[in-house]
SEMAR-597982 format. One line per field, with one value per atom (N, C-alpha, C, CB): atom name; x, y, z. Coordinates in pm, whole numbers, plus 50000, padded with zeros to 5 digits. Glycine has a CB too. Layout:
residues N
site = (CA:...)
u = (X:...)
v = (Y:...)
w = (Z:...)
This chain:
residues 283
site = (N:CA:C:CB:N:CA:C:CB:N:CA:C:CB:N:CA:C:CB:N:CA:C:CB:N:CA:C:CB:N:CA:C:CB:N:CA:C:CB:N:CA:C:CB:N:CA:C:CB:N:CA:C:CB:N:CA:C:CB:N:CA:C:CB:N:CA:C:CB:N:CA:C:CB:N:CA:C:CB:N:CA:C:CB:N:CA:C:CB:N:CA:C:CB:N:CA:C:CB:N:CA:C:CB:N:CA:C:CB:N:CA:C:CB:N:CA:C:CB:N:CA:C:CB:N:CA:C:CB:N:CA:C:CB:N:CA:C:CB:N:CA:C:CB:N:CA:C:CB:N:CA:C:CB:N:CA:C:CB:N:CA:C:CB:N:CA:C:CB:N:CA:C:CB:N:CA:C:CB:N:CA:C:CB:N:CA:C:CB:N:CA:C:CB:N:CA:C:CB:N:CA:C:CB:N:CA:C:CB:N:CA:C:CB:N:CA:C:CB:N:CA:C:CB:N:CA:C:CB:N:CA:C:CB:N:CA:C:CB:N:CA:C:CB:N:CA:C:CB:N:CA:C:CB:N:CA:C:CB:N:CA:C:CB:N:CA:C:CB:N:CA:C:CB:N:CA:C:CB:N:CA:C:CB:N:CA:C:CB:N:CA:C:CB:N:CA:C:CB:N:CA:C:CB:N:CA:C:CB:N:CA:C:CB:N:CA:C:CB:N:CA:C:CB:N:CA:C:CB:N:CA:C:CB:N:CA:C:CB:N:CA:C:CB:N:CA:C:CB:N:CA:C:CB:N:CA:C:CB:N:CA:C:CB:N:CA:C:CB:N:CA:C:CB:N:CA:C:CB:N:CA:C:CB:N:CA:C:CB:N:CA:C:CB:N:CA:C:CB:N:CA:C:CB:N:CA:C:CB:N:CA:C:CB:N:CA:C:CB:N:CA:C:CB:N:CA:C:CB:N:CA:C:CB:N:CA:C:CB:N:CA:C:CB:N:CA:C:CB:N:CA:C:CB:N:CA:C:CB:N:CA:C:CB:N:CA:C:CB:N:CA:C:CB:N:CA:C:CB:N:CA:C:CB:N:CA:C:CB:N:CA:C:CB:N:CA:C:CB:N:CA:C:CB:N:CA:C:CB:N:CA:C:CB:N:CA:C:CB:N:CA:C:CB:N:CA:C:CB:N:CA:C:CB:N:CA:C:CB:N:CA:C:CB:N:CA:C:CB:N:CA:C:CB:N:CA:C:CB:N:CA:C:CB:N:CA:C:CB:N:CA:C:CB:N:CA:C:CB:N:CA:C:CB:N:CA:C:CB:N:CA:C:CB:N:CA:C:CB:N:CA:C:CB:N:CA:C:CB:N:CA:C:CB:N:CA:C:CB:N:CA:C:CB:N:CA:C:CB:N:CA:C:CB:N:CA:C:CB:N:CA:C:CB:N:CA:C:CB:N:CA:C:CB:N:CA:C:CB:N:CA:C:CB:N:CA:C:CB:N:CA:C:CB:N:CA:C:CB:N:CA:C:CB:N:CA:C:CB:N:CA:C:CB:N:CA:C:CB:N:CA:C:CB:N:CA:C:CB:N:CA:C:CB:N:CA:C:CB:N:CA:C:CB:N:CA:C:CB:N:CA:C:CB:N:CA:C:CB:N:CA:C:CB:N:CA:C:CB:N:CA:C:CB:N:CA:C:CB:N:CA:C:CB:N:CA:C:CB:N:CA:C:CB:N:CA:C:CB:N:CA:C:CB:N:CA:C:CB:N:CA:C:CB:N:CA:C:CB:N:CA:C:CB:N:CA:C:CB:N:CA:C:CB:N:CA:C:CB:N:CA:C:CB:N:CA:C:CB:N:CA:C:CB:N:CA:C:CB:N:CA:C:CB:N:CA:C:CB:N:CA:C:CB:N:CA:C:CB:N:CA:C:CB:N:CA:C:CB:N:CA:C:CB:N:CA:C:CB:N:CA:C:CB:N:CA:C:CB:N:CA:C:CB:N:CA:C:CB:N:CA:C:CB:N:CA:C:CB:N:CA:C:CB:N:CA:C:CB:N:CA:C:CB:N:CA:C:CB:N:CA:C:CB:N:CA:C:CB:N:CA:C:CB:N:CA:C:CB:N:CA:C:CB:N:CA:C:CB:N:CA:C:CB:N:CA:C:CB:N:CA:C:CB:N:CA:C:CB:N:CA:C:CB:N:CA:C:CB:N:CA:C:CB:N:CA:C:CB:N:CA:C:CB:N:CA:C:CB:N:CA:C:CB:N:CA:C:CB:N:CA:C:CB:N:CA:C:CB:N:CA:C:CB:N:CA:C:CB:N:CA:C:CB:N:CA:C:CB:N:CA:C:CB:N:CA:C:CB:N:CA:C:CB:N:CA:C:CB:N:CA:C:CB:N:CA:C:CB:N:CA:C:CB:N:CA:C:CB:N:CA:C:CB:N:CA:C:CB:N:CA:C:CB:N:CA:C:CB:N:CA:C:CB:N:CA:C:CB:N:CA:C:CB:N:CA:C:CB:N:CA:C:CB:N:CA:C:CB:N:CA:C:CB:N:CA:C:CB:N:CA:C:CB:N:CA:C:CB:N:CA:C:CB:N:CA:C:CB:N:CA:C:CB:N:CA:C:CB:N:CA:C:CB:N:CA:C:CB:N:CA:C:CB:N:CA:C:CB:N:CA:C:CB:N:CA:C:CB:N:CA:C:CB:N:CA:C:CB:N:CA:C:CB:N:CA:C:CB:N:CA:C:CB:N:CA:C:CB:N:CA:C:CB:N:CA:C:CB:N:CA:C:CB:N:CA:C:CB:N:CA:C:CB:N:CA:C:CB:N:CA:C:CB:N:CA:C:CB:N:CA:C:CB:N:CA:C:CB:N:CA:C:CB:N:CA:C:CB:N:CA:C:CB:N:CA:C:CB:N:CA:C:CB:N:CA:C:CB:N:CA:C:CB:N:CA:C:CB:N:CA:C:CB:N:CA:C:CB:N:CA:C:CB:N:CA:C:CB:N:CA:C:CB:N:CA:C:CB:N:CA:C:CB:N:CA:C:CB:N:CA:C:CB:N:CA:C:CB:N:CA:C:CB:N:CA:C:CB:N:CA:C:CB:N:CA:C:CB:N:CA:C:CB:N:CA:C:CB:N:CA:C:CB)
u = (49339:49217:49112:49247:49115:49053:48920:49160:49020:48945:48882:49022:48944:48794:48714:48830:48717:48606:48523:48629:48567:48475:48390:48541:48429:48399:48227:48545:48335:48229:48128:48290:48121:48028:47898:48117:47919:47771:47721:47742:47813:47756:47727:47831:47809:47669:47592:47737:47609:47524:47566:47414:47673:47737:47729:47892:47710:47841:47956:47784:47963:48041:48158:48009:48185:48247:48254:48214:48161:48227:48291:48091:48262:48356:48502:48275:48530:48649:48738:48622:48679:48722:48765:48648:48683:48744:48877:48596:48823:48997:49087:49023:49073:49171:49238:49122:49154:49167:49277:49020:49212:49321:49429:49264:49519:49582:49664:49518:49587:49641:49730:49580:49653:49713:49791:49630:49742:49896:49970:49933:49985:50096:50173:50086:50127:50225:50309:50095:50249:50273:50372:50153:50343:50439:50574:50398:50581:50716:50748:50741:50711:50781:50840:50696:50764:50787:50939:50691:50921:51059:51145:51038:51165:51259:51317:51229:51222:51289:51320:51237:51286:51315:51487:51219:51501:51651:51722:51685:51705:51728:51831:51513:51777:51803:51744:51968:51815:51744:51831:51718:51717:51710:51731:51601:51773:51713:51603:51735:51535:51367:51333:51301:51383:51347:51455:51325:51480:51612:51593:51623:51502:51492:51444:51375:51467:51462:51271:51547:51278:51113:51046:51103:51100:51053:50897:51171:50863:50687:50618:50620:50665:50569:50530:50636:50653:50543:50450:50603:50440:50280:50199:50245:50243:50103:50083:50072:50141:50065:50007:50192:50042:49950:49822:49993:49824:49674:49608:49671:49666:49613:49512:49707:49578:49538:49392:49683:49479:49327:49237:49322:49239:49083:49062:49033:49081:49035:48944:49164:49026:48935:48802:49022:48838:48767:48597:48842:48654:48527:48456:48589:48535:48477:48396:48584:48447:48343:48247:48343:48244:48144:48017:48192:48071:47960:47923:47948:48002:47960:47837:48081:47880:47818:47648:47897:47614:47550:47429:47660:47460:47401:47404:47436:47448:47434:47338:47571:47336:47215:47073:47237:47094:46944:46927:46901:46993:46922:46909:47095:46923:46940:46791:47054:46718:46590:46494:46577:46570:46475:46460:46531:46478:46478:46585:46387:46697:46808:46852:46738:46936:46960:46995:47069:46938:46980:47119:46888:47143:47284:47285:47412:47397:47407:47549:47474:47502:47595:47696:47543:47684:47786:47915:47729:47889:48019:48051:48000:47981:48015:48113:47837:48063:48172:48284:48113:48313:48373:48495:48278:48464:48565:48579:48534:48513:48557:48690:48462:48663:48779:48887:48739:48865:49034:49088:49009:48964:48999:49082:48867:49039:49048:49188:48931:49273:49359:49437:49360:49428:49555:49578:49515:49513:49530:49567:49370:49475:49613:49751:49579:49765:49852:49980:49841:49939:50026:50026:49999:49939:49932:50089:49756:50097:50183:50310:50118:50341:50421:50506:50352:50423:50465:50531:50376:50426:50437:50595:50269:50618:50728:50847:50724:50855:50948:50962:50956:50921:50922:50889:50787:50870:50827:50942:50740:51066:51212:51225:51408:51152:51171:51099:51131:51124:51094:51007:51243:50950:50900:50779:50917:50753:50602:50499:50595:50563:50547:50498:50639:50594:50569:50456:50720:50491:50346:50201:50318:50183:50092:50029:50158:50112:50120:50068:50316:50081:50103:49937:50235:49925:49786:49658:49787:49726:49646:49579:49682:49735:49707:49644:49865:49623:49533:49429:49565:49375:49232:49163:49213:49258:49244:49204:49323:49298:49255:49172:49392:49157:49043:48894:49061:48897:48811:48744:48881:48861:48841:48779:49012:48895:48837:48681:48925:48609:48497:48381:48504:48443:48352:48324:48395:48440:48403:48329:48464:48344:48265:48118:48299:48077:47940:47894:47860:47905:47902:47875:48080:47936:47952:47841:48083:47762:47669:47564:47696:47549:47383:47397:47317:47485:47461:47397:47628:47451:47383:47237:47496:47203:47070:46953:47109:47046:46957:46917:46984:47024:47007:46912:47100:46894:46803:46668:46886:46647:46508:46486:46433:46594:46547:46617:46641:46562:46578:46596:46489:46449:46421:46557:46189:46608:46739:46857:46773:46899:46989:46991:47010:46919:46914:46968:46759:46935:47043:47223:46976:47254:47373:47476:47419:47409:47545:47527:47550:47449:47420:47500:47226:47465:47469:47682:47333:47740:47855:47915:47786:47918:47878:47957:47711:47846:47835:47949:47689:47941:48038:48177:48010:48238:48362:48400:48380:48320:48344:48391:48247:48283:48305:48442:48134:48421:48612:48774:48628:48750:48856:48892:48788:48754:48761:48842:48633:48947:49020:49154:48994:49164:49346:49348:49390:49225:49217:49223:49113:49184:49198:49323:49108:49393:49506:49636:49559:49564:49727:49703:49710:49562:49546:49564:49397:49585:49620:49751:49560:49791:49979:50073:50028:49969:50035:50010:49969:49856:49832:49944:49635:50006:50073:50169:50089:50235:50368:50396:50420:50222:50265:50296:50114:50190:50186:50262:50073:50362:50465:50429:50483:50336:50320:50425:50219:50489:50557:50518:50606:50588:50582:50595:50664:50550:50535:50635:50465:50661:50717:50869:50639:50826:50884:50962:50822:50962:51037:51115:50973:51040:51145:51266:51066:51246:51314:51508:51195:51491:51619:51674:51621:51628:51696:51748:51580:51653:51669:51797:51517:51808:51913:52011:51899:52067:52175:52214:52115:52148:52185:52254:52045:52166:52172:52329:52020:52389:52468:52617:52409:52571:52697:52726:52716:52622:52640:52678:52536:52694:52717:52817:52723:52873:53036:53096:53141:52940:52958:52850:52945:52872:52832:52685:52946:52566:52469:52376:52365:52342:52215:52098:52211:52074:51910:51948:51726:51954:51909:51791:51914:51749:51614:51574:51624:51528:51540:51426:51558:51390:51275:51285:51200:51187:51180:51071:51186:51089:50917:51004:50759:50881:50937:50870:50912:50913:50853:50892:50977:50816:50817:50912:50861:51016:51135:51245:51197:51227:51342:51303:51393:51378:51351:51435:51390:51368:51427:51431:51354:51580:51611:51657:51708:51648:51698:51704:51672:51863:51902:51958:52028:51894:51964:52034:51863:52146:52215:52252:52343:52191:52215:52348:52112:52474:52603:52571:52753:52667:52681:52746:52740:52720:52826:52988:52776:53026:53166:53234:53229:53143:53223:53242:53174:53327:53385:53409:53555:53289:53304:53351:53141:53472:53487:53455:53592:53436:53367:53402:53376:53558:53639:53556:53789:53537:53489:53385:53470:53279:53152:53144:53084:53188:53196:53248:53312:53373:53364:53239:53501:53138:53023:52958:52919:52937:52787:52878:52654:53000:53064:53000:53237:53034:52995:52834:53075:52761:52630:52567:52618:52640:52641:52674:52769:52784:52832:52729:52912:52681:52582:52448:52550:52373:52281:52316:52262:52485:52535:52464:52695:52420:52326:52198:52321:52164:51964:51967:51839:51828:51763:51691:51654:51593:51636:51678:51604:51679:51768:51741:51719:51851:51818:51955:51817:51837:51874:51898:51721:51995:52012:52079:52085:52048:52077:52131:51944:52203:52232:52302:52356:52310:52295:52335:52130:52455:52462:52516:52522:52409:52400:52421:52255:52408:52420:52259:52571:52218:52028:51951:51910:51909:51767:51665:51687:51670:51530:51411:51515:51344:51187:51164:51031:51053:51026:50935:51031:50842:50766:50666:50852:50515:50448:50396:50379)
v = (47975:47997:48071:48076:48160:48233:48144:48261:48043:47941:47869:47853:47797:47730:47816:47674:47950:48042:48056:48142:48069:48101:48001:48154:47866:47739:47720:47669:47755:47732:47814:47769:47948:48055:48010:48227:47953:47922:47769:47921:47678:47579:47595:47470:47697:47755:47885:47803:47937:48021:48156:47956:48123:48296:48363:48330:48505:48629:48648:48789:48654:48667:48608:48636:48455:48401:48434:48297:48489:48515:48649:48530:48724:48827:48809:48980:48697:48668:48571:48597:48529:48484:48587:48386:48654:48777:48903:48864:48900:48948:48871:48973:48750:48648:48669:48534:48677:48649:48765:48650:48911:49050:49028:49207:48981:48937:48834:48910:48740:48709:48763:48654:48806:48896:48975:48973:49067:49165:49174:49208:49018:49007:48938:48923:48895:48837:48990:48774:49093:49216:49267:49282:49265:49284:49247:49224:49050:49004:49073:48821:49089:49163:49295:49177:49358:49506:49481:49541:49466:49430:49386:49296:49286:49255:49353:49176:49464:49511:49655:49500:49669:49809:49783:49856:49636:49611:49657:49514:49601:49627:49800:49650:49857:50007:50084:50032:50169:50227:50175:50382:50210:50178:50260:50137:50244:50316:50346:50277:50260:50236:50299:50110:50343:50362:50462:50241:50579:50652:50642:50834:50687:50754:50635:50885:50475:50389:50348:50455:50237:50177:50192:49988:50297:50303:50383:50384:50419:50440:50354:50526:50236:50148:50044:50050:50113:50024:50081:50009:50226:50299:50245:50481:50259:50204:50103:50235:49980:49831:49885:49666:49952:50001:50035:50112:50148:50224:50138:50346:50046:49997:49835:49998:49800:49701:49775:49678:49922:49948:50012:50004:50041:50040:49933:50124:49801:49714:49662:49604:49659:49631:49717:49647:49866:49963:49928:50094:49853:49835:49661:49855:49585:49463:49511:49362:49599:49619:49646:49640:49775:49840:49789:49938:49649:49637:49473:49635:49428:49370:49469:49321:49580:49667:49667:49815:49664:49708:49558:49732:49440:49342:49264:49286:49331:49283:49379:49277:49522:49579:49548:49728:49470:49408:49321:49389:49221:49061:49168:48840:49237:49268:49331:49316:49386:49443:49301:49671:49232:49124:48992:49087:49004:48917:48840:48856:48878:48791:48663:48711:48608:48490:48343:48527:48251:48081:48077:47909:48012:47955:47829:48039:47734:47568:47634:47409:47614:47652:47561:47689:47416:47355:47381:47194:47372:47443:47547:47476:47610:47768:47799:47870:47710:47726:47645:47633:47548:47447:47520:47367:47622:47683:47801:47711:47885:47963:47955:47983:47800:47754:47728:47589:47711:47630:47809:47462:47886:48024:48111:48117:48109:48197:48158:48218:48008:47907:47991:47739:48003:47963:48113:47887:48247:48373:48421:48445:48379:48448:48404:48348:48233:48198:48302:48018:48321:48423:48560:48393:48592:48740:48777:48782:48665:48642:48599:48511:48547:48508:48620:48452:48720:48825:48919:48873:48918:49063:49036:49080:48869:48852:48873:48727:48847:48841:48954:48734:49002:49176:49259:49218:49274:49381:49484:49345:49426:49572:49612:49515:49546:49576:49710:49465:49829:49953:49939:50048:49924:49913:49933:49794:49999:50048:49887:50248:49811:49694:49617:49646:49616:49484:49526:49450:49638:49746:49707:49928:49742:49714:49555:49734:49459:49301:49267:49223:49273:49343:49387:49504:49497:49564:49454:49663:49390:49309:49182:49298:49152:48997:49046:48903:49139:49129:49196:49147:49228:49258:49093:49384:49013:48888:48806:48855:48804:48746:48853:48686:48928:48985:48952:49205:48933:48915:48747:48937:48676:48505:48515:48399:48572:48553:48591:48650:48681:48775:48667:48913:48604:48541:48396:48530:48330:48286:48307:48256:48389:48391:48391:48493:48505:48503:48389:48631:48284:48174:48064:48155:48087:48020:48082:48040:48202:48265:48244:48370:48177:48186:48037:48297:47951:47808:47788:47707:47869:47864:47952:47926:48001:48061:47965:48207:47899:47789:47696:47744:47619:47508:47509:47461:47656:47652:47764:47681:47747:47767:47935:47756:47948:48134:48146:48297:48052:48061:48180:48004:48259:48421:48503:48569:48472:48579:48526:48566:48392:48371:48399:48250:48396:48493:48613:48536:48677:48789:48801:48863:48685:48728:48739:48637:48647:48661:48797:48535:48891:49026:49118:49077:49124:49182:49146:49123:49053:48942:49077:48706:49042:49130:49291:49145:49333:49501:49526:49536:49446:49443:49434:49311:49319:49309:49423:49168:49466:49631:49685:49720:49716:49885:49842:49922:49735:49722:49726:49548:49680:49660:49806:49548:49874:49979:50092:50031:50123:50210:50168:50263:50044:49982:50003:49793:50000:50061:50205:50022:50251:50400:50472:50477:50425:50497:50421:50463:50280:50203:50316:49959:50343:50408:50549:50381:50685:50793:50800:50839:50730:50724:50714:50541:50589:50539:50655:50385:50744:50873:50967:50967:51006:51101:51086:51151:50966:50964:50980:50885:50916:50906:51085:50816:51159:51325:51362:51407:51319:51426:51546:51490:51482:51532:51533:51481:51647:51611:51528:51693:51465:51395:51476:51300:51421:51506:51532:51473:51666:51698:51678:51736:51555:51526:51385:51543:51344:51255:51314:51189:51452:51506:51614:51576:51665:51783:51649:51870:51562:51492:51457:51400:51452:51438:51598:51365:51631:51807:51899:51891:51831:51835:51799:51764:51720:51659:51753:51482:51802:51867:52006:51892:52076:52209:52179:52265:52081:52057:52040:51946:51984:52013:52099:51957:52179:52352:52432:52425:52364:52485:52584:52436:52557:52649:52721:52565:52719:52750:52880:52621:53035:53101:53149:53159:53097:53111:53207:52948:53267:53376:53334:53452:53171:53128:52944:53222:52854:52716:52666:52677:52632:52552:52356:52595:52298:52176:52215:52077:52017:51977:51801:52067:51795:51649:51562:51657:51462:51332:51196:51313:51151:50977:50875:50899:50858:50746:50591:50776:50511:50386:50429:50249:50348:50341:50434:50207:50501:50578:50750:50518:50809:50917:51011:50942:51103:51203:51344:51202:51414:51510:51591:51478:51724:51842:51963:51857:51982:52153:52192:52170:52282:52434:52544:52513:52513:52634:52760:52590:52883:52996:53030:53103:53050:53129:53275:53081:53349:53451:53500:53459:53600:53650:53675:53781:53669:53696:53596:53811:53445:53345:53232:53291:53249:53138:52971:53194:52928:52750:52688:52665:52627:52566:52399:52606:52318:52196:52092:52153:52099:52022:52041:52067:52152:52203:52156:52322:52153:52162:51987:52272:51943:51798:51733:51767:51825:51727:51756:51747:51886:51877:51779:51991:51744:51626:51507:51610:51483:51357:51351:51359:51500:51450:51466:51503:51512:51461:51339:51472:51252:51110:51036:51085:51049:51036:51025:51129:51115:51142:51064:51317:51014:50933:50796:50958:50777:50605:50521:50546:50561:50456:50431:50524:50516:50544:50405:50649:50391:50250:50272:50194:50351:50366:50437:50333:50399:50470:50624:50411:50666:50858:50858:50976:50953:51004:51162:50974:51199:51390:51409:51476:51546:51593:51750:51580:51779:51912:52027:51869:52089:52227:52346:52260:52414:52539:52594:52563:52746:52850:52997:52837:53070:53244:53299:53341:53174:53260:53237:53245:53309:53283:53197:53424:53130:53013:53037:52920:52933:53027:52963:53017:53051:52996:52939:53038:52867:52734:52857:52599:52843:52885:52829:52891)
w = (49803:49879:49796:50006:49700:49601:49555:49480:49480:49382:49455:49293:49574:49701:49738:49860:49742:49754:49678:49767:49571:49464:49402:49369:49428:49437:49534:49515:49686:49827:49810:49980:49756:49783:49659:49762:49519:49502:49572:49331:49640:49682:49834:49646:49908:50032:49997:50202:49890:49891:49972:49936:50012:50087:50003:50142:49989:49938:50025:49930:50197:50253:50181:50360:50156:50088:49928:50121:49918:49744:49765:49592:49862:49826:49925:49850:49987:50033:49913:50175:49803:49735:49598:49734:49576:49499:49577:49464:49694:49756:49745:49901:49772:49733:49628:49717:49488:49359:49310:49286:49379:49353:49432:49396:49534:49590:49503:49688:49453:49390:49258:49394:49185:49057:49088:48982:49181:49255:49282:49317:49355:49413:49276:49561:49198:49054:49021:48874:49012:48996:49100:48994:49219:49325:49311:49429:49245:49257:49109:49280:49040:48924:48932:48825:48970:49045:49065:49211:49183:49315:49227:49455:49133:49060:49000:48987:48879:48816:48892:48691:49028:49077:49091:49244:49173:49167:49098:49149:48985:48813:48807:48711:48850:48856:48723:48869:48653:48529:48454:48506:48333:48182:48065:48158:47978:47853:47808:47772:47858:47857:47938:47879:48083:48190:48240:48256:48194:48239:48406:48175:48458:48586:48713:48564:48622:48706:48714:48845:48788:48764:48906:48711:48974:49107:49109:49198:49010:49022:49001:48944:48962:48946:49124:48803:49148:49312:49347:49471:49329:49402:49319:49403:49185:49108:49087:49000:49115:49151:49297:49167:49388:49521:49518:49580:49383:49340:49284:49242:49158:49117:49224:49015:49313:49419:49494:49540:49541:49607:49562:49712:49392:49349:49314:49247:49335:49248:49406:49144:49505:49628:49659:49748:49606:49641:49587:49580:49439:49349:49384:49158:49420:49487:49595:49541:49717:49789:49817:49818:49694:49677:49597:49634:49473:49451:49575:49267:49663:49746:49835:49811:49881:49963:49918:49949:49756:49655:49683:49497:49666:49668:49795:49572:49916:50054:50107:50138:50041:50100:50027:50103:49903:49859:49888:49751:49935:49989:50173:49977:50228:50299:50316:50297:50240:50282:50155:50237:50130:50057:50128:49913:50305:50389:50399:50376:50384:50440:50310:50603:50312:50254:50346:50168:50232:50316:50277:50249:50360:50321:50380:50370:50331:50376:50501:50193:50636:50719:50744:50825:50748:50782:50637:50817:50532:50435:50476:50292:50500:50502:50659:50504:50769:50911:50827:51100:50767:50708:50642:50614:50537:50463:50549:50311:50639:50707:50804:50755:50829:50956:50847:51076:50747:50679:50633:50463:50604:50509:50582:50466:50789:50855:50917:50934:50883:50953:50887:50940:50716:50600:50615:50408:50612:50574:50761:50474:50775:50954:50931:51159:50880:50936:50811:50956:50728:50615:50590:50495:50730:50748:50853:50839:50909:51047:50971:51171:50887:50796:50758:50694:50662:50609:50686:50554:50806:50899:50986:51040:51003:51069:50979:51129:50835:50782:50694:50739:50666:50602:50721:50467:50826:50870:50915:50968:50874:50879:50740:50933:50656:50531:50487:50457:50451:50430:50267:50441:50245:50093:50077:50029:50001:50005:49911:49888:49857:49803:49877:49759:49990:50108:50204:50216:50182:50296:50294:50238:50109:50025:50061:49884:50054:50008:50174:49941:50275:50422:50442:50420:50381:50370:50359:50231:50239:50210:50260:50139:50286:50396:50516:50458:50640:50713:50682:50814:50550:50531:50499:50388:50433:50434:50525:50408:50585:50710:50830:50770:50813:50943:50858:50991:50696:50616:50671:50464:50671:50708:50856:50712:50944:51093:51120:51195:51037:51049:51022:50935:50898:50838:50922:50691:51005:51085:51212:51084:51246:51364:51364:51430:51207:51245:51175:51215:51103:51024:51205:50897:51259:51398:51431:51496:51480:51510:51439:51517:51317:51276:51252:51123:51277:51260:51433:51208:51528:51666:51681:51775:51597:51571:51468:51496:51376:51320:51360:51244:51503:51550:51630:51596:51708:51804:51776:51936:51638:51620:51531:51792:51543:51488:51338:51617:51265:51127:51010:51101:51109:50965:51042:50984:51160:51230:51158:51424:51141:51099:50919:51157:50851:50682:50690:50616:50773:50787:50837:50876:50866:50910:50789:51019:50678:50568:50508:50429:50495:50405:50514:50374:50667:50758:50772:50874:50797:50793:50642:50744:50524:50412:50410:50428:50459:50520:50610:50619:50713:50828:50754:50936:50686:50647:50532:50604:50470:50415:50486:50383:50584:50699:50781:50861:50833:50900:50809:50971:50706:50590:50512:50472:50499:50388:50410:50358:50525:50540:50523:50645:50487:50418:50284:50427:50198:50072:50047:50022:50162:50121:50138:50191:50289:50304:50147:50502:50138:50042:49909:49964:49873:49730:49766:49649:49862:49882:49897:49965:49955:49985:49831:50093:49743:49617:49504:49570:49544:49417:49489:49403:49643:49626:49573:49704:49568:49505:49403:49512:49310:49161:49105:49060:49173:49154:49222:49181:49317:49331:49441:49185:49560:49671:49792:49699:49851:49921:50027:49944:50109:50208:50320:50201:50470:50581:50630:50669:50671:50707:50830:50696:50913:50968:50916:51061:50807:50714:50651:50629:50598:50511:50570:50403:50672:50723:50741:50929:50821:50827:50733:50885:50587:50456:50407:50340:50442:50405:50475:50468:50610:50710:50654:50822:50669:50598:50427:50577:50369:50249:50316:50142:50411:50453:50535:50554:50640:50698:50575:50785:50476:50380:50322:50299:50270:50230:50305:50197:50442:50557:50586:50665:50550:50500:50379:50503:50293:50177:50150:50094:50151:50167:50033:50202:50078:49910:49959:49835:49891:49876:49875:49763:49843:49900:49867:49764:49904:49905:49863:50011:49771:49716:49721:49545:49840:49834:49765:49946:49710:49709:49685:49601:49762:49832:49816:49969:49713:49736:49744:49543:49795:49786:49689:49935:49597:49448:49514:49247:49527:49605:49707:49526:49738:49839:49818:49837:49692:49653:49650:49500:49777:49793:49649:49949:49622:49529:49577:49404:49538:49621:49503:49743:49463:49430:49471:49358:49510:49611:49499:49776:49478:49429:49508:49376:49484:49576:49515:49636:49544:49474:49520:49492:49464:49517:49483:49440:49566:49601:49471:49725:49422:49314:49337:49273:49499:49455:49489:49502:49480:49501:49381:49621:49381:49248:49277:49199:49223:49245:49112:49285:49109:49027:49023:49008:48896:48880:48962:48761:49018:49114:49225:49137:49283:49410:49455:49414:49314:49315:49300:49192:49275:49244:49395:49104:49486:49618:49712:49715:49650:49778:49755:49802:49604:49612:49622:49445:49656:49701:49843:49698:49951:50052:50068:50151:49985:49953:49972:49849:49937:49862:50001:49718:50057:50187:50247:50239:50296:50416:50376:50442:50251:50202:50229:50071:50264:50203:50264:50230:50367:50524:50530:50675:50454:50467:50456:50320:50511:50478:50348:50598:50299:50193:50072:50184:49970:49845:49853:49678:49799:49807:49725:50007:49646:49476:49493:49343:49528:49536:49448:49661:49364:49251:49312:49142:49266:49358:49250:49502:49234:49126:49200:49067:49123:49166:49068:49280:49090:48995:49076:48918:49014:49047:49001:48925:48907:48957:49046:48875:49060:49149:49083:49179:49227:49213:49218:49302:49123:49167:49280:49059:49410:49489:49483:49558:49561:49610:49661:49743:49607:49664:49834:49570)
């Protein structure tokens, strides 16, 4: 659909359509990126990759929603100058023409996705997800008002209908532009190592505190983020000085560590450490 866009938009003369064809186009590329991703997260780690390739799903994420961020904006940029330079012509019958096949194919694969990934936990599929109904609310949009100024041309109000593709334009920005923002804030916290909210993290955090529980320490240190799908966990457990853990001992807690992770939906990586120093604390 990209390439018929980009095609349709200088032979009606939309931008609406040229900038549904450049979402197309990043969608496209991304998602080449997406199925690679996913492959090698499988993969697990590397030599190349000790700690596994699970940052690279936020950042095909970040990387997706500035690239939308900057299509829009310079859409935003040249819909507000034909916009005070009287509107633009456009050839309406192409333009309802590819709207109806644009607005058919991207619903019908927004509905696709959402049915068949939507138990799927992945910040990948989320992303890919994100995308397809900015797509298609992008197509549906563009149909309607394409339907609206071909019924303004027919019946006489020509200088009203020049405005709907700049105006059409503007509009599919301002509705879309908050799937780029939340996909690219979610994908920078992960890459930096922001914790996650609180109420995600406390039931992973649970489960650590519930296996130490019988084990007498002078202070517990979690700390908790989530890098794509794969949560990462390190407790420091301070022991008490007059208790003696030996490596056996210390080796069946993070068994039942491990235990209590076996179910998550998804992956969780706990690293667990115990010492007789003190931790630094967490401001």
């Amino acid at each position: 659909m990209s390439a018929l866009a980009l095609i349709a938009a200088p032979l009606t003369g939309s931008q609406a359509i040229l900038l549904d064809g450049f979402f197309g186009l990043i969608y496209l590329v991304t998602g080449v990126f997406t199925y690679s991703v996913g492959r090698l997260v499988h993969q697990g780690a590397s030599r190349r990759f000790p700690f596994g390739y699970a940052p690279l799903e936020p950042l095909v994420n970040l990387i997706k929603s500035l690239l939308i961020a900057g299509v829009s904006m310079l859409s935003v940029w040249y819909a507000a100058s034909n916009l005070f330079a009287g509107g633009t012509d456009i050839e309406f019958g192409g333009a309802v023409l590819f709207a109806f096949l644009s607005a058919s194919i991207t619903i019908g694969m927004a509905a696709y996705v959402w049915i068949r990934y939507r138990h799927v936990d992945s910040p990948l599929v989320q992303g890919d997800l994100a995308a397809r109904m900015i797509d298609a609310l992008t197509a549906l949009g563009a149909l309607l008002a394409f339907l609206v100024a071909y019924g303004l041309h027919a019946n006489g109000y020509q200088a009203a209908a020049r405005y709907v593709d700049p105006v059409l334009t503007l509009a599919l920005v301002v509705l879309t532009v908050g799937i780029p923002y939340s996909l690219g804030k979610g994908a920078l916290s992960e890459l930096i190592y922001v914790s996650p909210p609180a109420a995600e993290v406390e039931p992973l955090e649970g489960k650590v505190r519930a296996v130490l529980a019988d084990l007498p320490l002078t202070a517990l240190d979690i700390r908790t983020v989530r890098i794509g799908r794969t949560w990462e966990i390190m407790a420091q457990a301070q022991l008490r000085p007059d208790i003696d853990l030996d490596a056996h001992a210390a080796d069946d807690y993070r068994e039942k560590l491990a235990g209590q992770f076996a179910h998550e939906r998804q992956a969780v990586r706990a690293v667990l450490i115990f010492t007789y120093l003190p931790t630094e604390p967490l401001t």
